[in-house]
N, C-alpha and C positions, 0 to 999 in steps of 0.2 A: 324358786328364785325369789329372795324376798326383795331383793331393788331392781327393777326392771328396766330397760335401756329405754324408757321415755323419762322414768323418777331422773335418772342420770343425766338426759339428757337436758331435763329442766332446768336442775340444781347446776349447769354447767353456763347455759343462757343466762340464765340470771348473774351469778359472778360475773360471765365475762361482759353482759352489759353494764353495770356498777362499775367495774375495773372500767372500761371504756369512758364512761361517763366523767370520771374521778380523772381518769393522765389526760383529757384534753378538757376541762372545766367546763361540762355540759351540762345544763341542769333544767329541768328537774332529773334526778339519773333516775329515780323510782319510776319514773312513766317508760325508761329503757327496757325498764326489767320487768313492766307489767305487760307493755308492748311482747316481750319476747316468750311471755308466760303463754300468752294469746296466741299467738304465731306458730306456737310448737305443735309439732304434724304428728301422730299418731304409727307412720309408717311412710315405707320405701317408696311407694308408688303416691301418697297425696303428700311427702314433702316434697318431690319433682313435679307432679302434676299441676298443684297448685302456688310452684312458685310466682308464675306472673301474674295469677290474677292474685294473691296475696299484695301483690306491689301496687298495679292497678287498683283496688282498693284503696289503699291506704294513699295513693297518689289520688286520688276523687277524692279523699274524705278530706286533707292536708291540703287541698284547692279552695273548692269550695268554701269548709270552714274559715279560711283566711277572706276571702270575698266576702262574707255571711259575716263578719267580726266589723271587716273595716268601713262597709258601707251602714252595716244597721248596729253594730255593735252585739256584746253579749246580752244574752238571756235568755233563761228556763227555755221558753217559748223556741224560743229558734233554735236553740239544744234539740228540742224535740220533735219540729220542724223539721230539722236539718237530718234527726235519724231515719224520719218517716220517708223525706225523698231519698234518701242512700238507699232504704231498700228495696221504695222502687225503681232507682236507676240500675240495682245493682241485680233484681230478678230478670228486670229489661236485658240488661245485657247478658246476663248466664253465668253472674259471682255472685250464687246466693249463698257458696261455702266461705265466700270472704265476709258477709255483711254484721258478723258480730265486731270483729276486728275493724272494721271500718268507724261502728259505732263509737268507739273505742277513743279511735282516734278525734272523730268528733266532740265527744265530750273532753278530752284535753287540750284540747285549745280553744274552743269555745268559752271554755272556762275560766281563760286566763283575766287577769284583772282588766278592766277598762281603760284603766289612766294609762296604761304602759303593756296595751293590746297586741301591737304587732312584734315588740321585741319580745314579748314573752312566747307566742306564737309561732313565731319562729325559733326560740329556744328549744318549745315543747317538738313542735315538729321534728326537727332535729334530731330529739332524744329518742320521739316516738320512730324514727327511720335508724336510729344506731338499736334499738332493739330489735327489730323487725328482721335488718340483716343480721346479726350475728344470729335469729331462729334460724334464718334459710342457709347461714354457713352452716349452723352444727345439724340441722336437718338431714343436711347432702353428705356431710361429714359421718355424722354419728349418728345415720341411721337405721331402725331398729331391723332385726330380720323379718326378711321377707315371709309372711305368712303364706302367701302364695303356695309356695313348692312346699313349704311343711300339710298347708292343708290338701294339694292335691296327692301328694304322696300317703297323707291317713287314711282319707276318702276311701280307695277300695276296702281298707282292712274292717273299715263300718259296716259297706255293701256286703261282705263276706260272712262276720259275724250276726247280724240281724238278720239276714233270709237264712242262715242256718239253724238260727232258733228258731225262726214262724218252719220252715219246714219240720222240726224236730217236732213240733208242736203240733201241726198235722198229724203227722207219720204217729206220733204216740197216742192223741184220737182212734186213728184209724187200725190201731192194734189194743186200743184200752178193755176190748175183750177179753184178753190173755193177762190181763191185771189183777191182782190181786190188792195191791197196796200201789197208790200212787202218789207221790210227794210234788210237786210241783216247781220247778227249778225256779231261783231267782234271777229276774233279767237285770243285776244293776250292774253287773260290768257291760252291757250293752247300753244300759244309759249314760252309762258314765260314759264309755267312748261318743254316745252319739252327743251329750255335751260337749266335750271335748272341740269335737269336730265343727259342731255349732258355732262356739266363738271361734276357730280359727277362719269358721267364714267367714262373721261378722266381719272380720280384722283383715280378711284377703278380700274381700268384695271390691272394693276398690281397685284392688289390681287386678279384677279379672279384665280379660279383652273378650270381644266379640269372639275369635276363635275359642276361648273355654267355653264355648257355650254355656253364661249362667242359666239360662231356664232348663237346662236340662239339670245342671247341679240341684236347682231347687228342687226341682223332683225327684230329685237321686236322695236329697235328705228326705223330703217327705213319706218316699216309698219306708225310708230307714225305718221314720217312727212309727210309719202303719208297720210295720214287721213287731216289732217290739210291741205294741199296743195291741195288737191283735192277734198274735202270738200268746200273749198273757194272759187274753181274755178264753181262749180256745185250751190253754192250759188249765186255767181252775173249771171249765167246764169236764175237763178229764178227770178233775180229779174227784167232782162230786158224782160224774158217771160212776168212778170206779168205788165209792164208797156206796152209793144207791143199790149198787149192785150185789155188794159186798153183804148189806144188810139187809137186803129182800130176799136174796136165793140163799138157796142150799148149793154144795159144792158141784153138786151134780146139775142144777138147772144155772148154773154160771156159765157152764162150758157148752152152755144148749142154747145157741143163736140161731133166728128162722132163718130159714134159705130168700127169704125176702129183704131181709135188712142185711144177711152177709150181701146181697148182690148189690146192695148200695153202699156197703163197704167197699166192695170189689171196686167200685165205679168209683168211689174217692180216691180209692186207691190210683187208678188210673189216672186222675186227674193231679195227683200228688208229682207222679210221675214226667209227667207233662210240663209242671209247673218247676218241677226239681232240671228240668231240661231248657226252658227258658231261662233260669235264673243263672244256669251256668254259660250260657249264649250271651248273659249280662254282664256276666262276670270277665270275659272274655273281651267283648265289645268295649268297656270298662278299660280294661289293662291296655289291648290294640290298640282304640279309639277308631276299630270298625267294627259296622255288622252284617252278619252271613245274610241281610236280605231283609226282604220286607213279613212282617208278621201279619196275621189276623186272628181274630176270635175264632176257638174250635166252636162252632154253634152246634155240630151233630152231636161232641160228647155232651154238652148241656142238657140235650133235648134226649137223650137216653138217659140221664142222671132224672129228668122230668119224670119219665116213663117210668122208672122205676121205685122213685116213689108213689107214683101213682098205684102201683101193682102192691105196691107194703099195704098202702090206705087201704085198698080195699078188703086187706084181709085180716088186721088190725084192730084192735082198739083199747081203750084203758089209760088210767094216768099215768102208767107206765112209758104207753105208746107215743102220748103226747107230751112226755119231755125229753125223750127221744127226739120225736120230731122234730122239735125246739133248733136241739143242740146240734142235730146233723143239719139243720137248714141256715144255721148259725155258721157252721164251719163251712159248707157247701158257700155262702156268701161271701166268707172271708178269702178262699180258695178261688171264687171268680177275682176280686177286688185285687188278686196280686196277680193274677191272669192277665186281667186290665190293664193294673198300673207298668206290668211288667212287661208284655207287647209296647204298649205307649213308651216305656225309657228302650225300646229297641229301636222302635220305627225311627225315634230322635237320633239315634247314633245314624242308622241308616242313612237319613236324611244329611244330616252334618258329614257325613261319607261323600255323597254324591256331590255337595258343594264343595270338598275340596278337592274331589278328581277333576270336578268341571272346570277348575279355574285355571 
């Protein structure tokens, strides 16, 4: 879309503060329309959220500065003054999303000549309040979609796509024995979704509530991009395994893996398993917005995955062996780390479960 419903909504503020200013001879009209450039919300949820204290604002700023004029008059000095206390009155109270607009307002009437201070001051003011409303009319009016329900309704399709690739990415490790040729997939339609996704949080942040649980979203994205990230990384490890191998053996000592590194195949294998079962416990909990219970770390399968590289070491050795070792201790890490993160976004649903049975 190349004009977006904020360009629109600008370009619509601005007219109708000028037309406003123009049928009732209000002047300056340009402080209406720069009022109202300042004013315009980004979205559904901070052009309602922040209508009153938008007003509030600009009512302290349209106070004050007429006090601040008529008793010490204009200058620099108290322009400056007068922005530094607005941001402290305005952090003090909790409109620190009004205090540029405020500012705003300050340096226009502040401004006005001296000789003829309060009738201009009150003109400006004026102007600066017929632009401010017409933003919170066309805000309420013309505002833009809700990013919310577009970004919660993408969200699974990221969680779905990115743990299928780090899984795919395992699974083909843990079969790159049976390779002969290995090409390594590109992940940019999963970056691109997870950009995607990215800015519609930015843009829906704002309308989350406490019931969306945002700290779980943040770590629903972050698991995203550990998938993708480490995914990619576990891929070109397969692909240099599968060319190392390609070019060290004969056809015959390719298809000849020790009974000590297949069992710690086996064992990734098992843990692929595991992980391929959580993740659809996620995916599930995800869509529901509950979950089958509380998780823990398998500690026993780890501490056999221990054991059995312990049993490879000892009967091993060579640069062969040790970048082997490398790469399986590599994936074995990446394999806990989504174990981790992926228990942890359980427990969260779990937890957010129980709080709203309990209420």
């Amino acid at each position: 879309m190349l004009i977006g419903a904020r360009t629109i909504k600008t370009g619509l503020a601005v007219a109708a503060s000028l037309f406003i200013c123009k049928v009732f001879n209000i002047e300056p009209a340009s402080f209406a329309a720069i009022t109202a450039v300042v004013n315009m919300q980004p979205s559904v949820s901070k052009s309602l959220t922040n209508a009153w204290e938008q007003i509030g604002v600009h009512l302290l700023a349209v106070a004050f500065s007429l006090i601040i004029g008529l008793l010490f008059g204009t200058n620099p000095l108290f322009i400056g003054a007068m922005a530094v206390f607005l941001i402290l009155l305005c952090n003090w109270i909790g409109w620190s999303n009004g205090i540029v607009m405020g500012i705003v307002s300050i340096i226009f009437i502040l401004d006005s000549p001296r000789e003829t201070f309060l009738i201009n001051a009150l003109s400006r003011s004026l102007s600066i309040f017929v632009g401010l409303g017409v933003a919170l009319l066309i805000n309420r009016i013309l505002a833009p979609p809700k990013y919310k329900s577009k970004f919660l309704s993408t969200l699974p399709s990221l969680v779905l796509l990115t743990s299928n690739y780090f899984l795919d990415s395992l699974r083909t490790f843990i079969h790159a024995g049976d390779l002969t040729y290995y090409e390594k997939p590109d992940p940019q339609e999963q970056n691109d979704l997870l950009e995607e996704v990215t800015n519609l949080y930015d843009h829906a942040r704002e309308e989350m509530a406490f019931e969306d649980n945002p700290p779980f979203i943040e770590r629903l994205l972050e698991i995203c991009r550990g998938f993708i990230e480490r995914g990619e990384s576990i891929n070109q490890m397969t692909a240099q395994r599968v060319t190392r191998r390609r070019e060290s053996y004969s056809p015959a000592e390719l298809e000849a893996i020790t009974a000590e590194f297949q069992g710690i195949i086996e064992i990734l294998s098992v843990g692929y398993e595991k992980l391929a079962g959580l993740i659809s416990s996620l995916h599930l909990g995800i869509s529901d917005k509950k979950s089958p219970g509380f998780h823990q770390e398998d500690i026993v399968y780890w501490e056999l995955f221990d054991q059995a590289i312990d049993e490879w070491n000892r009967k091993v050795s060579g640069v062969f062996y040790l970048r082997a070792l490398m790469e399986v201790s590599v994936v074995a890490t990446e394999l806990r780390w989504a174990n981790r993160r992926t228990i942890t976004l359980l427990n969260m649903i779990n937890k957010q479960t129980k709080k709203r049975v309990g209420k």
